[in-house]
Phi, psi and omega in degrees: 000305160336293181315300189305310175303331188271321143338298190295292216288007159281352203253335196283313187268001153288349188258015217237288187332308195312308216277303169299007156269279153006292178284324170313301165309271169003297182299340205270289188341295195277359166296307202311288190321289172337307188287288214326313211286312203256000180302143173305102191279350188075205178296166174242108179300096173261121175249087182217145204100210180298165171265180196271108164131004187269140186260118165323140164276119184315100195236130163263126199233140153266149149278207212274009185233021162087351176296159167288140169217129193268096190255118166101156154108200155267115198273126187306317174260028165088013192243151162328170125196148199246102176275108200264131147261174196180136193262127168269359169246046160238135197279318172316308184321302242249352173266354173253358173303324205282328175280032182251345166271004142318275191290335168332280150002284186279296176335181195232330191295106125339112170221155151270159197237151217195063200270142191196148213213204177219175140107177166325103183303323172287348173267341178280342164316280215306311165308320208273334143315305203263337188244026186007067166251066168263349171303334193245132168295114194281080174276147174255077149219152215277284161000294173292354172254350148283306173347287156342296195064034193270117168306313211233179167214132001277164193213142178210148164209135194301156166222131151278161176004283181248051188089354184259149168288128181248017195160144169188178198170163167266133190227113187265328163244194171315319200301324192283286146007309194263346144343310196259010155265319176306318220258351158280330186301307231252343169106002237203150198271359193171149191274013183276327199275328180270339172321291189305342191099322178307140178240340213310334177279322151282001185287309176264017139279346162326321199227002155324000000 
């Protein structure tokens, strides 16, 4: 009688072992599913302006403090540059400043960083101040944001080493940002595009 009871109750806990492995699987499945839904997409990429694989157009610039500044083109040491537009009355702007010396920092990319805008010099003075950007060249011109076409704000697009644009987006966090470096890494004109599996179109910005 023992025996026997000690038989189920060895069968009760291989089917109980069995059942609790089964909702294990089950959950990492629906973890998978879930992280899918919710994955990071990166900038949302608007297509309009140079395209991702295009050689930039090339700008001789003062910034807001009379330095020369070269937007585009072939950079002499080999470096990146991430051209930021920016608003001192857009509240997004002014929550991704303080993580651009950071992400500087932190790439693997070498860049130069560019924040450039339109509008009144003594009030882009006075932000740029109040938001300790004396690190970055700061441009004003209407021209490089037609250029561009930018509509929304904040926006930013990468230029590689050698001027051609490699990625760009409207960037709402960090997450956006450290994006348009995953999606130069990755060959791809954007993570929405590599997410889905297209690659073809980054590929053959890549090799544009």
């Amino acid at each position: 009688m023992m025996q026997t009871a000690l038989t189920v109750s060895t069968a009760l806990l291989w089917i109980a072992v069995l059942a609790l492995g089964a909702i294990c699987l089950a959950l990492v499945r629906q973890v998978g599913i879930l992280y899918e839904r919710i994955m990071p997409t990166g900038a949302l990429m608007i297509d309009k302006g140079p395209a991702v694989g295009a050689i930039a157009p090339t700008f001789e610039l003062s910034d807001i403090r009379g330095s020369q500044v070269k937007v585009g083109g072939i950079d002499a040491q080999g470096k990146a540059t991430l051209l930021f537009f920016l608003s001192p009355t857009c509240p997004v702007c002014k929550k991704l400043l303080p993580l651009l010396p950071s992400l500087q920092a932190s790439e693997a990319t070498p860049v130069n960083i560019v924040l450039a805008s339109d509008g009144d010099l003594a009030e882009h003075t006075r932000f740029a101040r109040k938001h300790n950007l004396e690190r970055f060249p700061y441009v004003l011109s209407q021209e490089l944001g037609m250029a561009y076409q930018i509509g929304k704000l904040p926006y930013a697009v990468l230029l590689d080493e050698s001027g051609k644009v490699r990625s760009k987006g409207l960037v709402n966090t960090r997450e956006h940002l450290e994006s348009l470096f995953e999606a130069k890494e990755r060959g791809v004109a954007s993570l929405q595009e590599f997410v889905h599996g297209d690659h073809r179109h980054g590929q053959h910005a890549q090799h544009v």
